[in-house]
N, C-alpha and C positions, 0 to 999 in steps of 0.2 A: 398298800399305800395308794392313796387315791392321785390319778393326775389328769390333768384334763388335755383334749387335744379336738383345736378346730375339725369341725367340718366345713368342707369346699366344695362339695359335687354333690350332685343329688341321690348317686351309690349308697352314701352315707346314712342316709334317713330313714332308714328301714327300724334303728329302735328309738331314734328321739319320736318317731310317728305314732309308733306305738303307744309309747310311754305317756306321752300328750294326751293323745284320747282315752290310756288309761286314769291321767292324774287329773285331768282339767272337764271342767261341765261345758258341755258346748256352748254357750254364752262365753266362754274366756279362752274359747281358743281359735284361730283363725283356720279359716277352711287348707286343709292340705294341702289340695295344689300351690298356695301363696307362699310354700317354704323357699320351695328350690327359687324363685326368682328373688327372695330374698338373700340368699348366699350372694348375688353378686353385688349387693349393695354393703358399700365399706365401711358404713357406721354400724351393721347386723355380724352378730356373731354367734355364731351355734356352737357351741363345746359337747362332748360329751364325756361323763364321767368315766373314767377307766381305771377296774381294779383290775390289776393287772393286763392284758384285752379284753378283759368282760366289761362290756357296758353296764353299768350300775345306776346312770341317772347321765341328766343333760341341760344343760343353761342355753338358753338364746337370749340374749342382750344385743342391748345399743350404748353406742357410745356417743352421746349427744353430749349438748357444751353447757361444761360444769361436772359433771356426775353421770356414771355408768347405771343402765336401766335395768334391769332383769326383768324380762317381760313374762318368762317362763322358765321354774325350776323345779325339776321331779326327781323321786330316787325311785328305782325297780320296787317295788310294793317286797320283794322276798327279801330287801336289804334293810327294811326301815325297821329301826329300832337297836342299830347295828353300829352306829357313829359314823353311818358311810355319807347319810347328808351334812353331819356338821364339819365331816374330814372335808366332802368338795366344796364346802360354802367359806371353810378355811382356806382354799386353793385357789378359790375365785376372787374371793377380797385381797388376795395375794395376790395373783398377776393383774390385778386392776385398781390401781393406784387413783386417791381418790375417793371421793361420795359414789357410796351406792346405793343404787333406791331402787326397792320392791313394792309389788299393792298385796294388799292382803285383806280379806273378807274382814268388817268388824265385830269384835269380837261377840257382839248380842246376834251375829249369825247360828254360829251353832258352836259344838262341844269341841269340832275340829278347828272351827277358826280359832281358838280359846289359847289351842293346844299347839297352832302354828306361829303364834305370836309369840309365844312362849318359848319355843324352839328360837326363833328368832333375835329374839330379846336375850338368849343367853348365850349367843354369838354377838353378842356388839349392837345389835340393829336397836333401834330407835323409833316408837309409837310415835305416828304423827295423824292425831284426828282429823286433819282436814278431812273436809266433804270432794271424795274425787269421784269421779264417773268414767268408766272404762265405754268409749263407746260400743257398739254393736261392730263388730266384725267384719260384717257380713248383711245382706240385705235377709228380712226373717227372722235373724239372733237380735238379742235384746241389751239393752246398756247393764250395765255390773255395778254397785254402787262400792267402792272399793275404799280403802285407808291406805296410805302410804309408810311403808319403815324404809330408815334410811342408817348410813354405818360411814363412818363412824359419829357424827353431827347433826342433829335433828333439821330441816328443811327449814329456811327462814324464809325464801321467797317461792313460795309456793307458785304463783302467778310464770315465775320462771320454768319451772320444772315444768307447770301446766302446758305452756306456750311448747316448750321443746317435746314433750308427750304426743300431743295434738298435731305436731306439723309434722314431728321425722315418726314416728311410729304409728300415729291413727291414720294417718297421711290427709288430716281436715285442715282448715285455715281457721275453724272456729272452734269453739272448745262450747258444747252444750254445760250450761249451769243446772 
């Protein structure tokens, strides 16, 4: 049984670290050191999957107003294909009451974005074409040109979600078009 349980301390980060730079392309994930100063802000929440104490995968979200963000979500590469991602993403929609919005590669990406939608999509989430732009991270990395799924409700006001993306999580005042 999967359940998830905050991280608070930077002790902690030794497998969401990992796991990041195993699941995500440097373009979509923020430089390391930026975690730990993130824990102290209380809209940021790092969980990590736990079957049993074995780390298995890890969510960091925001709770911004309206709808919960999942900015990043992995499972261990040795669990997947295992029900251990759709157990935690059942777990997470559970104790976060509410719209929840993901980005996700589109689909004319490649065979995996194709394939994560789909996962997605048979959990509740919700295809939303808007044209999004994940900015750059980092000074060097490069913008992400991303889609949005959301659970349980498809995103009507896009401009919203944009505006709160942009200010609590990219930490910009302007949102590049």
């Amino acid at each position: 049984m999967i359940r998830l349980e905050r991280v608070t301390d930077i002790e902690r980060l030794g497998c969401f670290s990992r796991l990041c730079v195993e699941a995500f392309p440097v373009d979509e994930r923020r430089p390391e050191a930026e975690y730990a100063g993130l824990l102290a802000d209380p809209r940021y929440c790092l969980e990590m999957s736990l079957d049993e104490n074995r780390c298995v995968g890890f969510f960091s979200s925001w709770d911004l107003t309206g709808f919960t963000y999942i900015e990043h979500f992995a499972v261990e590469h040795t669990c997947r294909g295992q029900g251990v991602g759709s157990a935690a993403l059942r777990a997470f929609v559970a104790e976060h009451a509410g719209t929840v919005i993901l980005e996700v590669e589109p689909p004319r990406v490649s065979v995996d974005a194709v394939r994560r939608i789909a996962f997605y999509e048979r959990l509740g989430f919700l295809y939303n074409p808007v044209h999004h732009v994940q900015p750059p991270y980092a000074q060097g990395l490069q913008p992400v040109v991303l889609h949005l799924m959301s659970f349980p409700d498809p995103v009507t006001d896009y401009a919203a979600v944009r505006h709160e993306l942009y200010t609590h999580v990219y930490d910009l005042s302007e949102a590049p078009m």
